[in-house]
C-alpha positions, 0 to 999 in steps of 0.5 A, a space after each residue: 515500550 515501543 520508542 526508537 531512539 532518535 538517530 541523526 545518522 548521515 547518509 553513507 556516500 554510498 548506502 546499500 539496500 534490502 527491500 523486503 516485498 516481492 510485489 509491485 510496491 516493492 519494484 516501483 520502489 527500487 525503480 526510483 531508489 536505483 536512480 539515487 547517486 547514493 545508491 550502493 548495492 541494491 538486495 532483493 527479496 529471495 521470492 522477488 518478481 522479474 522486475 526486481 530481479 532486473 534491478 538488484 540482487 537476490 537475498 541468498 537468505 530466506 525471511 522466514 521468522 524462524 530463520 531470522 539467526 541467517 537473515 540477520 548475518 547476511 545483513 551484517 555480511 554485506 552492510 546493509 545500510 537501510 532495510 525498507 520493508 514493503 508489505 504489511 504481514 513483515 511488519 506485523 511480525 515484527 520486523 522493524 523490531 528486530 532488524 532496526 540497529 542503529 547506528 549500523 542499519 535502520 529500518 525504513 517502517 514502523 514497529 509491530 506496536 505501531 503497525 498494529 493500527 493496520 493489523 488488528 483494526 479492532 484496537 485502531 478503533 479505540 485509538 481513534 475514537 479515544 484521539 476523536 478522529 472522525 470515522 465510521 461508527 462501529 461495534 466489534 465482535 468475536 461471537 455470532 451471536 451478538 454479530 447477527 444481534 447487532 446487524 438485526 437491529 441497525 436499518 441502515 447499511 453495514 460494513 464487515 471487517 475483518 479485523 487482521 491481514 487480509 491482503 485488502 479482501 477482508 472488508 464487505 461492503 453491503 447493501 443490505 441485512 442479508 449480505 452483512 448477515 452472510 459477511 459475519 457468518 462467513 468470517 466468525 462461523 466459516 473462518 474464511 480468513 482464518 485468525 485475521 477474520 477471528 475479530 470482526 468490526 460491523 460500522 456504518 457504511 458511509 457515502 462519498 468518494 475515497 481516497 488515498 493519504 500517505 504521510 511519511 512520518 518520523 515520530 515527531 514530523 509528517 510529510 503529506 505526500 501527493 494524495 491518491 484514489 485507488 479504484 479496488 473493486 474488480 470491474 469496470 463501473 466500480 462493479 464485483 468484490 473488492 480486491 487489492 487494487 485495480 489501479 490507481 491515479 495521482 494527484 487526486 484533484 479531490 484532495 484539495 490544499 484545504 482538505 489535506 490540511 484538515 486531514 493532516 490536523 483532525 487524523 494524521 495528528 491526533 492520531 501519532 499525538 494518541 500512539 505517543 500517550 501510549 508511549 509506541 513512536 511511528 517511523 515510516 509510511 502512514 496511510 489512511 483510507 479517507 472517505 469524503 462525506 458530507 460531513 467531512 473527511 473520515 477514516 475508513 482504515 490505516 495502513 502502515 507502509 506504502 500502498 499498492 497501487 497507489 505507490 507505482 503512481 507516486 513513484 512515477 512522479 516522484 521528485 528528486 532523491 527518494 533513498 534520501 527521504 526514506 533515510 531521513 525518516 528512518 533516522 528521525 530527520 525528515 525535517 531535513 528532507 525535501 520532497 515534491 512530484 513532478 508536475 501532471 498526473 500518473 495512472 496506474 492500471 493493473 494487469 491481473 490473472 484470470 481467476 483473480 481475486 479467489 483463484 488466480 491461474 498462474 504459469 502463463 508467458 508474459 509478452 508485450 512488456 516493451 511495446 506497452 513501454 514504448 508508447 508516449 509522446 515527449 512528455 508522456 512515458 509508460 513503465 511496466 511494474 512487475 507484480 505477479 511475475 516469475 521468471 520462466 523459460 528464454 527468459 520470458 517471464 510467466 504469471 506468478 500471482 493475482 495482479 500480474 504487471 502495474 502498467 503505469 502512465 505519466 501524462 498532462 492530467 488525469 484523463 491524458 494518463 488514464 487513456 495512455 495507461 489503459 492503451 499501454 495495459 492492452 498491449 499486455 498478452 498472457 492468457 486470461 489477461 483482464 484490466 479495468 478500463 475506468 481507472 480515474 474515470 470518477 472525477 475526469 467529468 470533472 477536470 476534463 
């Protein structure tokens, strides 16, 4: 149905680059691919922000699905080697599927089949429960009624989901009957999230801590990367709607050697081990949503690429060759790869737009980018990840999105990297400019 055959393909002496994505994922990728002594030529996303702009080439051609004939021809025309595909909607529509042609071209991200553990949360559902991977207790729905029905006769507190893409605004995390109440309403009644809200999922809220668990993985090996926690809630305190991420920080000292290796044995595994019973291989980035309760770890949700902004963290501390590692996946040879991350911890605090999440103001110059760059001792340093941003007039770049540049640190700890990041981010100027101060703050009492 869904199984990519194995392809032991070298590496080309020198490997040409497409990244689909525009965002700050996609810069801190080509950020760390640029450094590759195999890189070859680097190709962009048509609709790329500055910072990508900065470090390869723009696609001529449109990723639109409907111009996939063109795409496809600028693929051949310039030999791309390796496509790496950042955000989650690509994947969705296939374009793993359509663009993986080996032995020409490989497609670093998994098949729509396989995506579907992120796009429709309801099917994730049967899956894990079927493969007996621990995760909150949960109902799916489709009609009102039966949604308010069940939510009435549970007396502990709930979690609305939409079940399809909703660039990580579609879960409600509630205290009471009435919020789950208006969160179900809002999404079968409502329709705020349009088809991606059509389905629900009402489970059981679980108390602990979260966290970030990113695997690559290349349908018979699972690389566990560094373990993140990602801070999605707007303000400061873990206060305000969730939104795609506020910022992020790696190692977490959380994830413990024993904790990723039960993560790797009762999730990761069964999980691929149910996916391959119904005959769909996973090549690529798989990342779970973990909570650690009291029970154990539990899955929240699976995302099916890197994560944003847990990657402008990884990035940063990222080992060695990483357009190596990501060809090695592709191709079905992970066991050949050789990943660590540099010693320390890195911080990424997200710069976003005033209005952000519901309706970010866009247009305004950016300026400060260098300063917030050049603070850091010898063993510090602070890069600047594009994410919202567009070019504008002189050069200066203007305020294109949500969440504007991922101000990134790299330091000694965790609480070192927090507190230059956070420095780093007010350096940062554009009108409506605001930040979380906290990024990290939920474990640094702890390792400080």
């Amino acid at each position: 149905m869904s199984k990519p055959k194995n392809h032991p393909l070298p590496l080309p002496a020198k490997c040409n680059v497409f990244i689909a994505g525009t965002g700050g994922r996609e810069h801190a990728l080509a950020w760390k691919l640029k450094q590759s002594p195999r890189i070859g030529k680097l190709w962009v996303d048509p609709k790329a922000n500055v910072g990508l702009r900065q470090l390869g080439e723009v696609c001529p051609q449109s990723l639109d699905p409907k111009n996939k004939f063109h795409f496809k021809r600028f693929l051949e025309k310039e030999s791309i080697h390796l496509v790496v595909v950042g955000p989650e909607t690509l994947l969705a529509a296939g374009f793993a599927d359509e663009y993986h042609d080996p032995p020409n071209r490989l497609v670093l991200g998994p098949t729509k089949s396989a995506s579907k553990l992120e796009w429709d949360k309801a099917w994730c559902k049967q899956v894990l429960r079927s493969a007996g991977v621990p995760m909150a207790e949960g109902r799916s729905f489709t009609q009102l009624d039966g949604a308010l029905n069940y939510i009435n006769s549970r007396e502990d507190p709930l979690v609305v989901k939409a079940t399809g893409l909703c660039a990580g605004k579609g879960v409600t995390v509630c205290d009471n009957k009435a919020q789950a109440i208006a969160a179900a309403t809002a999404a079968l009644d409502a329709k705020v999230y349009g088809d991606a809200g059509a389905t629900i999922v009402i489970e059981e809220r679980l108390h602990g801590q979260e966290i970030s668990v990113l695997a690559l993985v290349d349908g018979k090996t699972i690389w566990m990367l560094d373990a993140c926690q990602d801070h999605k809630q707007l303000g400061d305190g873990d206060i305000g709607p969730n939104t795609g991420g506020m910022g992020a920080y790696s190692p977490t000292p959380l994830a413990t050697n024993d904790v990723l290796r039960m993560i790797e044995r009762d999730v990761f595994v069964p999980t691929l081990d149910a996916l391959r019973r119904e005959e769909i291989e996973f090549r690529g980035v798989l990342f779970a949503g973990i909570i650690l309760t009291h029970g154990g770890p539990k899955v929240l949700e699976f995302n099916c690429r890197f994560g944003d902004p847990e990657t402008q963290s990884l990035m940063a501390r990222w080992r060695g060759d990483l357009l190596e590692s990501l060809w090695l996946t592709a191709s079905g040879q992970l066991d050949q790869a050789n990943i660590s991350f540099d010693s320390g911890a890195s911080c990424c605090v997200v710069v976003c737009a005033a209005g952000y999440p519901v309706k970010p103001q866009i247009g305004h110059p950016i300026s400060g980018i260098d300063s917030a760059q050049s603070l850091g001792g010898a063993q510090e340093k602070v890069i600047c990840f594009h994410a919202g941003t567009a070019p504008g007039n002189a050069a200066v770049p203007i305020t294109s999105g949500g969440r504007v540049i991922g101000v990134t640190a790299v330091a000694a700890d965790v609480a070192q990297a927090s507190r230059l990041a956070t420095q780093a981010a007010a350096k940062i100027h554009f009108e409506g400019a605001f930040f979380r101060h906290d990024i990290g703050s939920r474990v640094q009492k702890s390792i400080v």
